[in-house]
LOMI-998085 format. One record per atom (N, C-alpha, C): z, y, x. Coordinates in steps of 0.05 Angstrom, whole numbers, padded with zeros to 5 digits, always signed. Each point is the difference from the previous one (the first is absolute). Layout:
N
ZYX
...
% end
This chain:
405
-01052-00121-00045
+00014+00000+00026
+00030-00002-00005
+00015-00013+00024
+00027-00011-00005
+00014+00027+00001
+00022+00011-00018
+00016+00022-00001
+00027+00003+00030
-00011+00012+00021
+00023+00005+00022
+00018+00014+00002
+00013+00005-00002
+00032+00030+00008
+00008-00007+00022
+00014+00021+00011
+00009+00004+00025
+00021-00006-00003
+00016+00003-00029
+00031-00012+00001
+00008+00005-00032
+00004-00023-00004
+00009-00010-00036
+00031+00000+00005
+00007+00022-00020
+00029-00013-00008
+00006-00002-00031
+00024-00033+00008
-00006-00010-00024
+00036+00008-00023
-00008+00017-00021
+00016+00009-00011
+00008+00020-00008
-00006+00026-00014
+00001+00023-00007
+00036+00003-00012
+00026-00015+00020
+00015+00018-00010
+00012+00015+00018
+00024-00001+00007
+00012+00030+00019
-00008-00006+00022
+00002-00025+00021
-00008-00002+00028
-00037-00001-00006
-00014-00012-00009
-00027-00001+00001
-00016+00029-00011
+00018+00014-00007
-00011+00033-00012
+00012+00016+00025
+00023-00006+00007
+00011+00021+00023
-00012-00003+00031
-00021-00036+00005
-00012-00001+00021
-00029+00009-00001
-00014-00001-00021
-00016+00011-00011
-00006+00027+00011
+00018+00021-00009
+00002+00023+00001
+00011+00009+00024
+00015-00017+00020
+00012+00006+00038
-00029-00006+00005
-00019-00014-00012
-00034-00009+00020
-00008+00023-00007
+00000+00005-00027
-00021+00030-00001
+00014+00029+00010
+00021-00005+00008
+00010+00030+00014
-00013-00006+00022
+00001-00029+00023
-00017+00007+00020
-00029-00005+00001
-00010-00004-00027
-00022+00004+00000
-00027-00018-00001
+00026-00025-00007
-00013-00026-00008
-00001-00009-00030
-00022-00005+00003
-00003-00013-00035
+00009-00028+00001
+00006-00009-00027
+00006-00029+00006
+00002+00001-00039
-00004-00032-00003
-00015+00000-00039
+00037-00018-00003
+00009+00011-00020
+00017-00012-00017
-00005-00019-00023
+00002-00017-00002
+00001-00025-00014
+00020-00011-00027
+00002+00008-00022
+00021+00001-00017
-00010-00018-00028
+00017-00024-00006
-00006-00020-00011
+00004+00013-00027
+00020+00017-00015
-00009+00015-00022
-00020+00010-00009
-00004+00014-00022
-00024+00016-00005
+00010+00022+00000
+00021+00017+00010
+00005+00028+00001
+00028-00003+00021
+00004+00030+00012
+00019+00000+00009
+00034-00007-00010
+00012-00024+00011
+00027-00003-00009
+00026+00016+00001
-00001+00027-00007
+00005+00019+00002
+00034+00001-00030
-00003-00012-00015
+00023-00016-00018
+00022-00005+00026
+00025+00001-00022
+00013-00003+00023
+00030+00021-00006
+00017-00010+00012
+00026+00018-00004
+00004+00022+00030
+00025-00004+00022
+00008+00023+00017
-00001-00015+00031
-00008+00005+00016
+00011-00015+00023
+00020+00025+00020
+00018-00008+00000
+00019+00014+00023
-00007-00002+00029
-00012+00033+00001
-00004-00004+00029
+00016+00021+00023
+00008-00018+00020
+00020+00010+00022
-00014+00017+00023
+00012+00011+00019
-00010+00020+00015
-00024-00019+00021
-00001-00020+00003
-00025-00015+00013
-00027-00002-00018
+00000-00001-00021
-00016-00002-00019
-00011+00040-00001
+00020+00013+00000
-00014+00022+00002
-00016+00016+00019
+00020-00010+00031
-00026+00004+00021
-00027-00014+00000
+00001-00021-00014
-00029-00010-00003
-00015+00016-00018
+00006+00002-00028
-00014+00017-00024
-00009+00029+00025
+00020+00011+00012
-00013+00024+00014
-00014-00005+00021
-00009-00022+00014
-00013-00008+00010
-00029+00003-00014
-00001-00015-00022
-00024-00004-00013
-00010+00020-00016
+00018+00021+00006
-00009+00030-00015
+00018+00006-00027
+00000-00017-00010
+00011+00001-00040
+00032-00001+00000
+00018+00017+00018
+00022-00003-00004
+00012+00029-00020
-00013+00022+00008
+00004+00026-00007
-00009-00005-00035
-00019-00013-00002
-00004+00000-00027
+00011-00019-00015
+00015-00022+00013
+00030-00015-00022
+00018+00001+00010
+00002+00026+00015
+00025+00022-00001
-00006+00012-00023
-00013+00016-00009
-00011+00015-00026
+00017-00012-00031
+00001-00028-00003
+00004-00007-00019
+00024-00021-00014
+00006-00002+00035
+00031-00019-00001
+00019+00015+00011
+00025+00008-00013
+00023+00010+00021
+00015-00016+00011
+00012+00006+00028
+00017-00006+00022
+00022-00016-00003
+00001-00020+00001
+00028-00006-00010
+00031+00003+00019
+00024+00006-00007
+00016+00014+00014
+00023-00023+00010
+00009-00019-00016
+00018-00020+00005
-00011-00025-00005
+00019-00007+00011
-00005-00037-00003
+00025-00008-00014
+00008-00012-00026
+00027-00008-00003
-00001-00036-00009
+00030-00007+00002
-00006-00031-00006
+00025-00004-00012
-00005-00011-00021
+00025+00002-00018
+00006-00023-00009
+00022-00012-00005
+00012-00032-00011
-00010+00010-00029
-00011-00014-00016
+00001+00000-00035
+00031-00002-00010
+00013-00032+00013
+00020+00002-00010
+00028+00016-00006
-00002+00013+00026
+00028+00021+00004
-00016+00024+00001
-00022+00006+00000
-00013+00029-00006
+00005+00010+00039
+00008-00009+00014
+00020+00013+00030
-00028-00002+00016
-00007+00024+00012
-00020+00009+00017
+00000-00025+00026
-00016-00009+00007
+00003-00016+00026
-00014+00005+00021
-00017+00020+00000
-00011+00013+00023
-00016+00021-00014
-00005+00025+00014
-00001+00029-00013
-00015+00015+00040
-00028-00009-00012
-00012+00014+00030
-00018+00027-00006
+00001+00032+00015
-00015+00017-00009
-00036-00011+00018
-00016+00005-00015
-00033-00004+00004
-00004+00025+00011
+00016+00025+00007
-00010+00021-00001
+00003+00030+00036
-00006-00004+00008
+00009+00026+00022
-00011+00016+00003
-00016+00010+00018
-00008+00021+00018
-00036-00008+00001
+00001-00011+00009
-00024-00017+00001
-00008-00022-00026
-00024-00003+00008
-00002-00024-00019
+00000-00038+00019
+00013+00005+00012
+00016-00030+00008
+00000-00012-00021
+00014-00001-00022
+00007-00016-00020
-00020+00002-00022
-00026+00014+00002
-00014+00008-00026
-00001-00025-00017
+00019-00003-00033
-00012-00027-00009
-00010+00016-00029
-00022-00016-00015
-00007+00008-00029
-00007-00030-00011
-00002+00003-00029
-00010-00016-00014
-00026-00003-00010
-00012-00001+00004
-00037-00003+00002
-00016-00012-00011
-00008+00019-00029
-00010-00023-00030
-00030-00012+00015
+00000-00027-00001
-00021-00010+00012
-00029+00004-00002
-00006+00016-00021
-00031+00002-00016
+00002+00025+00021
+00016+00016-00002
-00012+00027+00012
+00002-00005+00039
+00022-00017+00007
-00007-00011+00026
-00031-00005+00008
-00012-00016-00015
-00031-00017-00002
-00011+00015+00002
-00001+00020-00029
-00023+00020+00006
+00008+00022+00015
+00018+00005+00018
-00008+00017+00028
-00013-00012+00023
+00010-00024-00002
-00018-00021+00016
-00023+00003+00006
-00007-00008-00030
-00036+00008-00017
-00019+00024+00005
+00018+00024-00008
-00010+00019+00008
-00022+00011+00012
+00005-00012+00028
-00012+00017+00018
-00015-00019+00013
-00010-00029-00011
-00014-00015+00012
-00026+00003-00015
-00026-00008+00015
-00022-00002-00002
-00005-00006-00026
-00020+00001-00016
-00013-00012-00022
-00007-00023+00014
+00001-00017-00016
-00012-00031-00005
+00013-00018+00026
+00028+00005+00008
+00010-00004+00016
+00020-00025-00011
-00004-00002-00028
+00023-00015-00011
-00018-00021-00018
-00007-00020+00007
-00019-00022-00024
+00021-00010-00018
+00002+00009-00030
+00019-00023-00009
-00017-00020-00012
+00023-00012-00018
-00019-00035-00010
-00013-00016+00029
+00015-00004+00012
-00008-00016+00027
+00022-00009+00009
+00007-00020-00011
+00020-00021+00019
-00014-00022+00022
+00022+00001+00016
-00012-00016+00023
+00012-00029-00007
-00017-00028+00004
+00007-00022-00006
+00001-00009+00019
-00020-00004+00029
+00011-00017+00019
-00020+00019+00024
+00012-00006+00028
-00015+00016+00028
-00007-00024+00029
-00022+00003+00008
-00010-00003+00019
-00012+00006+00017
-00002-00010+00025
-00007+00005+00020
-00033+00008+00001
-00011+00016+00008
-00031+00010-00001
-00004+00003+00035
+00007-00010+00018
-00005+00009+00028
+00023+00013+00000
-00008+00035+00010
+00022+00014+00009
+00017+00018-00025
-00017-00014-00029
+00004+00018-00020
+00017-00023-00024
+00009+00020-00015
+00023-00020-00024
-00025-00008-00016
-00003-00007-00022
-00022-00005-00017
+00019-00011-00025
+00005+00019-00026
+00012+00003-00017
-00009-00008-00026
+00006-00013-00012
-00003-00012-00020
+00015+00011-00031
-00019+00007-00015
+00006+00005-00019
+00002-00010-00035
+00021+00002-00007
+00002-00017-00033
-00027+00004-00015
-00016+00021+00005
-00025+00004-00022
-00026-00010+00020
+00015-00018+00022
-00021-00011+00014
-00025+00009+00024
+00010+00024-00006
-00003+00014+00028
+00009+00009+00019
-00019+00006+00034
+00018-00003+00015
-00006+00029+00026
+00015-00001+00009
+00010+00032+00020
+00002-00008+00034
-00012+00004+00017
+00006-00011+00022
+00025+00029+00016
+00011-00004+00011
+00022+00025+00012
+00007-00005+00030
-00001+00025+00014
+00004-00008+00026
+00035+00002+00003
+00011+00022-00013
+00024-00008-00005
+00013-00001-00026
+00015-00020+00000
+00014-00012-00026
+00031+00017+00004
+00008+00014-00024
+00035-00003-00005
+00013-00007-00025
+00016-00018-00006
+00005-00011-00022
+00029+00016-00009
-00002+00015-00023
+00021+00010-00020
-00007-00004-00026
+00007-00032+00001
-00007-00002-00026
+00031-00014-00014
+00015+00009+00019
+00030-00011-00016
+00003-00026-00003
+00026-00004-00010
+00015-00024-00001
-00019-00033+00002
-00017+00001-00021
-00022-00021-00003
-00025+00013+00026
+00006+00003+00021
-00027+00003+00018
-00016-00025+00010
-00021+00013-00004
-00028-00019+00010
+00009-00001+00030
-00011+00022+00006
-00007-00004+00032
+00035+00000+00009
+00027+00009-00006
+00017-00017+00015
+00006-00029-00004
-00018-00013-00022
+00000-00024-00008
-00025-00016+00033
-00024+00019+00000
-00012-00009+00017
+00008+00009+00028
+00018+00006+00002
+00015+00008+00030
+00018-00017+00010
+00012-00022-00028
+00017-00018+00002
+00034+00006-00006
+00000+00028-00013
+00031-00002-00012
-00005-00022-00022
+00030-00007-00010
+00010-00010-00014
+00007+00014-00028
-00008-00006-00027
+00003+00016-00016
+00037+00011+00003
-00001+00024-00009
+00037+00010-00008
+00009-00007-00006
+00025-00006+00004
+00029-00017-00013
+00006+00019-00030
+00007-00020-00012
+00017+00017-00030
+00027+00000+00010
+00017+00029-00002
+00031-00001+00016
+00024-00009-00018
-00021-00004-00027
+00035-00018-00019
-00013+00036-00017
+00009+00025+00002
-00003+00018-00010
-00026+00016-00023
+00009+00018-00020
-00016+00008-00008
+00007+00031-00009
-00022+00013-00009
+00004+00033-00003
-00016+00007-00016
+00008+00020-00025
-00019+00014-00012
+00003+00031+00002
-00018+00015+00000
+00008+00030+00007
-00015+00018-00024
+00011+00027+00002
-00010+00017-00027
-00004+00023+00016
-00024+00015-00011
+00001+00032+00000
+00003+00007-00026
+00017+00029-00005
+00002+00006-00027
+00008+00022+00000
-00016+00019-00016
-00007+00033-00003
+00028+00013-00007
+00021+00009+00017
+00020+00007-00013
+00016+00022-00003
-00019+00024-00002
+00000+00030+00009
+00028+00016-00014
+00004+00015+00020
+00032+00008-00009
+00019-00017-00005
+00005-00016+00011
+00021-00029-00001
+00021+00009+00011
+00032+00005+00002
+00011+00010+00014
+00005-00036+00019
-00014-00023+00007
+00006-00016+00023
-00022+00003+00015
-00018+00022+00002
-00014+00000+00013
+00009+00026+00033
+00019-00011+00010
+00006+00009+00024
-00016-00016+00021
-00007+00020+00023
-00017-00013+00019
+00005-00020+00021
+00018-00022-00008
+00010-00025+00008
-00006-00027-00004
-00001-00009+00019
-00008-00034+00002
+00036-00008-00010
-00010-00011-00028
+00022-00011-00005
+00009-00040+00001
+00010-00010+00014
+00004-00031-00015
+00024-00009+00000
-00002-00025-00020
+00030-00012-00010
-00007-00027+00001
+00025-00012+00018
-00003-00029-00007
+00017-00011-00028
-00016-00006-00010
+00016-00013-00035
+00010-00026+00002
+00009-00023+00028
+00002-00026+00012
-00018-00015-00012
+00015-00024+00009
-00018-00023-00011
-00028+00002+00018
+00001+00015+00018
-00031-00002+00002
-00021+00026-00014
+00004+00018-00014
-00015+00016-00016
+00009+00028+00024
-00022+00010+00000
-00004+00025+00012
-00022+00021-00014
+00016+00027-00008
-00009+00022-00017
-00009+00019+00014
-00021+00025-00001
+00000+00028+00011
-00025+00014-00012
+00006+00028+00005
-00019+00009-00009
-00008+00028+00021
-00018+00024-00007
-00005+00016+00020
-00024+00015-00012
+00008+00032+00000
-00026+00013-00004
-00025+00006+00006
-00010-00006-00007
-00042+00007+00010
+00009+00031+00001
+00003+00016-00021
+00004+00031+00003
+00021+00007-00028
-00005+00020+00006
+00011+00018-00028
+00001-00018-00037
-00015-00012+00000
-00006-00010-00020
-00009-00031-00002
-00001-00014+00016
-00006-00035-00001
+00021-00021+00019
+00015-00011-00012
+00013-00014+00013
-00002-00024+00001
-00002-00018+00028
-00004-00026+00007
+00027-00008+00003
-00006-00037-00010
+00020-00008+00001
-00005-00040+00004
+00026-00013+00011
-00009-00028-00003
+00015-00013+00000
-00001-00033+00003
+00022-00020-00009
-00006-00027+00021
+00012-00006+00000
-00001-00024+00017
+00027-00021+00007
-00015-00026-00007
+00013-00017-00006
+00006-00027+00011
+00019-00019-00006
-00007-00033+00022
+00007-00010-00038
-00017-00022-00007
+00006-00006-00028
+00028-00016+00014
+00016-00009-00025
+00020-00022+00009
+00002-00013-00023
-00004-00003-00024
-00013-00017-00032
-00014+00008-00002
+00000-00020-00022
-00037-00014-00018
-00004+00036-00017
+00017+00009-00011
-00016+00025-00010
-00002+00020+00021
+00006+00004+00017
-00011+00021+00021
-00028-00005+00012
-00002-00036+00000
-00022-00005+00012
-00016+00005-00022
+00002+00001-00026
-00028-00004-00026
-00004+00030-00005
+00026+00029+00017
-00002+00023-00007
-00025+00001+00016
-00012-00011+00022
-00027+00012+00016
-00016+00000-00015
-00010-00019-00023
-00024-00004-00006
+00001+00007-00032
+00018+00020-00005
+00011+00017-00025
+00004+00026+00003
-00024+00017-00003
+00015+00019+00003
+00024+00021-00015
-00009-00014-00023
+00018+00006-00019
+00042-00010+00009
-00003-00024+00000
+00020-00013+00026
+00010+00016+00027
-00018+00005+00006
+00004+00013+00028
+00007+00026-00007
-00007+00011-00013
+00018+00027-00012
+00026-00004-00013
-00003-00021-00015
+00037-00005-00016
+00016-00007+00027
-00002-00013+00024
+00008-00007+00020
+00011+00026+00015
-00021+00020+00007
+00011+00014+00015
+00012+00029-00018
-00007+00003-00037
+00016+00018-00007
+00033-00013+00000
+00004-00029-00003
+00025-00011-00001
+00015-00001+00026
-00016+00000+00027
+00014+00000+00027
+00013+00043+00001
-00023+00014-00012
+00010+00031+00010
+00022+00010-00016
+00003-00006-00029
+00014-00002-00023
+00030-00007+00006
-00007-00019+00025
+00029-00013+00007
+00010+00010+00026
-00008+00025+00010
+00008+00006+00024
+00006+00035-00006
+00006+00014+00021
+00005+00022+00010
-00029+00020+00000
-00021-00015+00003
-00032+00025+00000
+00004+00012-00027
+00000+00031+00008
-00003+00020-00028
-00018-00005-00019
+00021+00008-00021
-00015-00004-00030
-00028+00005-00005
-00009+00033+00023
-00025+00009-00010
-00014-00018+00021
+00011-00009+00023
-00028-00014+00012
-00006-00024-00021
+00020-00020-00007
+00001-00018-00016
-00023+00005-00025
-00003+00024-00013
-00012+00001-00026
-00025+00007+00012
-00004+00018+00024
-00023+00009+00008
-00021-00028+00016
+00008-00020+00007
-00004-00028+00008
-00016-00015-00031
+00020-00001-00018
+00000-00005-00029
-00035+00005-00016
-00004+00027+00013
-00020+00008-00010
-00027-00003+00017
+00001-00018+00013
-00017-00009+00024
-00025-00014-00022
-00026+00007+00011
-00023-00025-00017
+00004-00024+00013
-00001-00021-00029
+00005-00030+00008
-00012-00012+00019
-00025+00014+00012
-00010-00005+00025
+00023-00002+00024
+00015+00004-00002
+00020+00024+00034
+00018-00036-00007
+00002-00015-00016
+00015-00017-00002
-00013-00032+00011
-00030+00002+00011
-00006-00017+00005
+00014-00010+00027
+00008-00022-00010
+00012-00010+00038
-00012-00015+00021
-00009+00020+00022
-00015-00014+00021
+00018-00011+00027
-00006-00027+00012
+00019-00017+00012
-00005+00017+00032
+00016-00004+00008
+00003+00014+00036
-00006-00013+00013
-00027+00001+00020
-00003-00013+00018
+00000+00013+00021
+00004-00017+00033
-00002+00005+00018
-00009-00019+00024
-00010+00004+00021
-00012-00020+00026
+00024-00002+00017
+00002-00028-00002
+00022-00003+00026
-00012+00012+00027
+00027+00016+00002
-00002+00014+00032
-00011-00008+00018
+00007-00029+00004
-00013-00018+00026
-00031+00004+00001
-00011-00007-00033
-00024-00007+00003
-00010+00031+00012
+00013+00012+00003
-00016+00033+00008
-00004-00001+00031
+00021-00014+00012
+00000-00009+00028
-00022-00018+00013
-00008-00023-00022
-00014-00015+00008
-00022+00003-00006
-00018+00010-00027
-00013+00012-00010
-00025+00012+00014
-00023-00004-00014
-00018+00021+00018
-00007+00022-00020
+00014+00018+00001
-00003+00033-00008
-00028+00002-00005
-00020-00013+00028
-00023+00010+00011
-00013-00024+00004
-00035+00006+00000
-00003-00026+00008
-00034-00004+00005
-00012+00012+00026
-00028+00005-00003
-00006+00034-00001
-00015+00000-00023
+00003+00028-00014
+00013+00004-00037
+00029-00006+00014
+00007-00009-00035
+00026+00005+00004
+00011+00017-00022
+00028+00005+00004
+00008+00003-00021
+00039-00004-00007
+00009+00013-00025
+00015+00018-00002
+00002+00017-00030
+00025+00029+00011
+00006-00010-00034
+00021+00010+00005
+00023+00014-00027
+00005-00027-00013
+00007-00009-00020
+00002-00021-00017
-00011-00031+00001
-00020+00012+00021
-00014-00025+00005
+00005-00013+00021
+00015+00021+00019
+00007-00004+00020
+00042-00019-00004
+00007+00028-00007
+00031-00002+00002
+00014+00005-00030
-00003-00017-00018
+00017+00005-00028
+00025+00002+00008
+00014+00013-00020
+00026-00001+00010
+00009+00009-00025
+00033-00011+00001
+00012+00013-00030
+00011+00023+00009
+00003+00014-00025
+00011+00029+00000
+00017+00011-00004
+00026+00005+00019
+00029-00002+00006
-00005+00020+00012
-00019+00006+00023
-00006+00023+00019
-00014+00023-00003
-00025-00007-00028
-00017+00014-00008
-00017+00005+00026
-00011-00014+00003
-00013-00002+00034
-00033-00016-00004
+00003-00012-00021
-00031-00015-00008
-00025+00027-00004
-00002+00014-00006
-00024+00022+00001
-00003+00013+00023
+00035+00010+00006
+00003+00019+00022
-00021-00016+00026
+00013-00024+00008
-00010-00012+00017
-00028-00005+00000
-00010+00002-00026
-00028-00006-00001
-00019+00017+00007
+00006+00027-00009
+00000+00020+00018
+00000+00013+00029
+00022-00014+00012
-00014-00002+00020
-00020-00011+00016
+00007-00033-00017
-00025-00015+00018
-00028+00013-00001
-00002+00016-00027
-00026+00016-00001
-00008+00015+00029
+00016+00024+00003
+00000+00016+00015
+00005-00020+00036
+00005-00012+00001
+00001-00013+00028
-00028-00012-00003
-00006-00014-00016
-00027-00023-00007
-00022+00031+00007
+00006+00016-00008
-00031+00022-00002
+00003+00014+00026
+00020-00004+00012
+00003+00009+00027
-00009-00019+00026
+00006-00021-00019
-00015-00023+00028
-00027-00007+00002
-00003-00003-00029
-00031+00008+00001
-00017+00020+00006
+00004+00023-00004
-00009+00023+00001
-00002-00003+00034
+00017-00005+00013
-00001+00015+00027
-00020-00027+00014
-00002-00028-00005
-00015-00021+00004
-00024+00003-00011
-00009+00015-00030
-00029+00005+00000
-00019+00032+00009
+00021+00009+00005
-00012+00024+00012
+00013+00013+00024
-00001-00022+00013
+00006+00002+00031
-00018+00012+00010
-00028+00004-00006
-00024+00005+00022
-00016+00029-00027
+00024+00000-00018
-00011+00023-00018
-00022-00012-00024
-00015-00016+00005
-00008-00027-00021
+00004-00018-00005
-00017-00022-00021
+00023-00018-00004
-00026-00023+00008
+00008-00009+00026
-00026-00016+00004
+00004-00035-00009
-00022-00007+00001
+00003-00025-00011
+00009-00021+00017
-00016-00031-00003
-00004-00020+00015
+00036-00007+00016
-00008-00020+00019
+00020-00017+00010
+00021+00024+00013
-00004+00020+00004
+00017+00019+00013
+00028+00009-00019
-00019+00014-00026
+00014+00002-00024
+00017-00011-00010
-00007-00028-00001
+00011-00021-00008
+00026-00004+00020
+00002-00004+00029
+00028-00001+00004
+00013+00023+00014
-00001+00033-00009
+00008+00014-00006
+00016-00006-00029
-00018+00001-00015
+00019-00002-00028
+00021-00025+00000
+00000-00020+00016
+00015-00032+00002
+00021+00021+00008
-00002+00009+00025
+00024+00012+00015
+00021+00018-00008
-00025+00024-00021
+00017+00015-00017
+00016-00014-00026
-00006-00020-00008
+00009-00020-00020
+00028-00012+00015
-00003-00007+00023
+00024-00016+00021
+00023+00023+00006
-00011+00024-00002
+00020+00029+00007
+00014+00006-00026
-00021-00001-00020
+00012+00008-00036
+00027-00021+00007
+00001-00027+00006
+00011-00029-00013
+00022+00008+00017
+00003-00001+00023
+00020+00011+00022
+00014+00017-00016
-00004+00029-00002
+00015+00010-00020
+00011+00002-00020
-00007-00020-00015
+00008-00008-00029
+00014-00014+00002
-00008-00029+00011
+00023-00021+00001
+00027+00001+00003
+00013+00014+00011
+00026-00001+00000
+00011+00016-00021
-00010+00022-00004
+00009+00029-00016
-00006-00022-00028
-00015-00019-00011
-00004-00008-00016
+00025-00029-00003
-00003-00008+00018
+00025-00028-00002
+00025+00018-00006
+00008+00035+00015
+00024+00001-00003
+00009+00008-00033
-00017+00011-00006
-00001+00010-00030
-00001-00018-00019
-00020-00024+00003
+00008-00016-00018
+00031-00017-00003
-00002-00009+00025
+00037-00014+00006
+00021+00024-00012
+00000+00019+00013
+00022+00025-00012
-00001+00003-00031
-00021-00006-00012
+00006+00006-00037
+00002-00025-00007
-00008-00027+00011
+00009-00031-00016
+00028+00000+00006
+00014+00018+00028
+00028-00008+00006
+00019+00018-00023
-00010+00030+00011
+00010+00019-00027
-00001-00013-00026
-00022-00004-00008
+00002-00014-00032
+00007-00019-00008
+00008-00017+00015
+00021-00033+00006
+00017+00014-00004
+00017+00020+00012
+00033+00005+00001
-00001+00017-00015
-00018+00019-00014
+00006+00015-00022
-00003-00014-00037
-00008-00024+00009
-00004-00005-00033
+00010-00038+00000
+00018+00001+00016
+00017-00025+00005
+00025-00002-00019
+00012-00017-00013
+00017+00010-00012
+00026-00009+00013
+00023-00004-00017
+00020-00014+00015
+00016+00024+00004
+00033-00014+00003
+00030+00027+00007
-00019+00004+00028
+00007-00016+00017
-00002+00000+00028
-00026+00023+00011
-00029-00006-00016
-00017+00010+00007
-00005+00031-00008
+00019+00004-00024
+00007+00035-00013
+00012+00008+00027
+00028-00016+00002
+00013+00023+00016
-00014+00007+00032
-00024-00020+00008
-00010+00003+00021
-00028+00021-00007
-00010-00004-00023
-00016+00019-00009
+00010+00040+00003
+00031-00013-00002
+00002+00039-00008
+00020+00011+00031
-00001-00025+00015
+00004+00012+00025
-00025+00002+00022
-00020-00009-00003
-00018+00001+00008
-00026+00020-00017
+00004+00014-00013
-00014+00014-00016
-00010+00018+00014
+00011+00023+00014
-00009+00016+00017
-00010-00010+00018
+00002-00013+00013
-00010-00023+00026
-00032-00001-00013
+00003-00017-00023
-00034+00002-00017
-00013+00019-00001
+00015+00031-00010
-00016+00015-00008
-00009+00015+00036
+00022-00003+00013
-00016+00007+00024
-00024-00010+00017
-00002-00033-00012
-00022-00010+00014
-00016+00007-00023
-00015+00004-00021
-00012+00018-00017
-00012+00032+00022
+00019+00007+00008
-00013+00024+00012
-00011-00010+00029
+00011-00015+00021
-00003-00011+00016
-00035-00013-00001
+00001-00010-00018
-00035-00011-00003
-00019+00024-00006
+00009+00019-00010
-00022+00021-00006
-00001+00020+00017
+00014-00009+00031
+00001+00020+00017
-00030+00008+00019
-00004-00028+00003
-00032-00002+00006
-00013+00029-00001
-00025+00004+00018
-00012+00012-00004
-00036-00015+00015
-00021-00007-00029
-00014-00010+00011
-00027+00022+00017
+00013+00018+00002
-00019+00026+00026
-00026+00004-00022
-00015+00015+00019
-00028+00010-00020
-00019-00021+00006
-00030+00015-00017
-00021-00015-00006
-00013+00007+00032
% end
């Protein structure tokens, strides 16, 4: 007999684990789909802002990566060249308004994980192509088998199937690239609880930031402009002589410099920055039937704002809220033609919501990261009068609050 679910989502990373887990707080099952053979739980820090944390407490698991990441207190932004502070914001008051941390990604996942069902997660199942079954998706699988679903959500990131079958356009490459490190660095006296970054010009942008007490994240990012910057991506060895020769030559302290140094040659691989033009988010169908996308699959974006998880995050928690209240409207979850455009509608409510909050975020970090890693006299001195201006729209996007489950 043909295998049915009530709702496949496709992708076991932060948005497809965090919608996962908003269905099973209200009490919906739904099968996760993950083209690996284990959870992708590898991985360095993602910076997450005070919107990102009303969601995590939404979904229950905020108290417990409170437990293991501390608070971070400032924001600073510093020229490499002249060492001269260019914007200096406190993260910190009365409240947690500003709550931001650094959030090693494996232990993100598995709070995720946690608290969801057994056998809730199939890995070794990638999805290759989807069709129409009547009122149901009918999913197709690389090992040749197939899954019929009454509802579909696709978080399967940058390369997505089903936003491929929804009709986006694959992501633009933005000219940019970034490699990032975690690295164990207990009792370090640069380990103060600050978001630190430096522009080194030319285009090169540095920072780093504590997970806690003892592990510090950090990253790089770049626009090549010669033939060896471009051959440093696919070197990692390169790509390390590159960026110990860009810190070497600036103002970032000695010990962050050596503590960088000691990074595994892994943290040096360079992955290129993509993002979806804004428009297409306008024109776009988010939604489409019973089929929708969230997080990466939805809205890539580069990372100037640190807003790519946060946001993904929410779409979780809005996506499990629209569903939730569309399949258990009547307290069960009934089937047939009724079901079916209930869930269309709650799919049309998710997309409503998203769409804009998603065009604005992506445009705000391609514009930020255009004028932050531009080079040129002209574009410095407009860089360091407009700096605070940046770091305010930085807080400005994480003001959001995407409400409960």
């Amino acid at each position: 007999m043909e295998e049915v679910e009530e709702i496949v989502i496709v992708g076991a990373r932060v948005s497809g684990l965090a919608t996962a887990l908003g269905l099973y707080r209200k009490g919906i099952r739904s099968l996760v789909l993950e083209s690996s053979d284990s959870l992708r739980a590898a991985g360095f820090a993602i910076l997450t802002w005070p919107n990102a944390w009303r969601a995590l407490d939404a979904l229950g698991v905020g108290d417990l990566l409170r437990r293991d990441h501390i608070r971070l207190e400032r924001h600073v932004i510093k020229s490499a060249t002249t060492g001269a502070t260019m914007s200096e914001l406190p993260l910190t008051g009365q409240d947690m308004e500003h709550e931001t941390r650094c959030l090693k990604r494996n232990l993100l996942l598995q709070a995720l994980v946690k608290d969801l069902p057994p056998g809730c997660i199939r890995y070794s199942s990638k999805i290759v192509s989807i069709e129409k079954a009547g009122n149901l998706k009918l999913l197709h699988l690389a090992d040749g088998s197939t899954i019929k679903t009454k509802v579909l959500v696709g978080c399967d990131g940058l390369n997505s199937v089903v936003a491929n079958w929804l009709g986006f356009r694959q992501p633009t490459f933005s000219g940019r690239f970034a490699c990032r490190g975690l690295i164990e660095a207990p009792q370090n006296p640069i380990m103060k609880r600050h978001i630190m970054e430096y522009f080194l010009g030319e285009g090169f942008r540095f920072g780093f930031s504590p997970c806690n007490d003892e592990t510090l994240c950090w990253f790089f990012t770049w626009s090549p402009s010669n033939r060896g910057e471009i051959v440093a991506e696919e070197d990692p060895l390169k790509m390390r002589e590159l960026l110990m020769d860009k810190l070497n030559n600036s103002t970032v302290p000695r010990e962050v410099i050596a503590t960088v140094e000691m990074s595994d040659r892994s943290c040096f691989v360079a992955a290129p920055l993509k993002f979806r033009w804004p428009f297409d988010l306008l024109r776009g169908n988010i939604c489409k039937d019973n089929v929708c996308v969230a997080g990466d699959a939805l809205h890539p974006m580069t990372p100037e704002l640190g807003q790519g998880a946060c946001s993904a995050l929410e779409d979780a928690v809005v996506l499990a809220r629209c569903l939730g209240e569309a399949l258990l409207r009547r307290g069960v979850m009934e089937g047939g033609e009724q079901q079916f455009e209930r869930v269309e509608e709650a799919l049309r409510e998710y997309a409503r919501g998203r769409r804009w909050r998603s065009f604005s975020l992506v445009a705000a970090s391609y514009a930020v990261g255009h004028m932050q890693q531009a080079a040129g006299f002209f574009m410095r001195f407009v860089k360091e009068i407009l700096c605070e201006l940046m770091a305010w729209v930085q807080f400005k996007v994480a003001a959001p609050d995407c409400g409960k489950l």
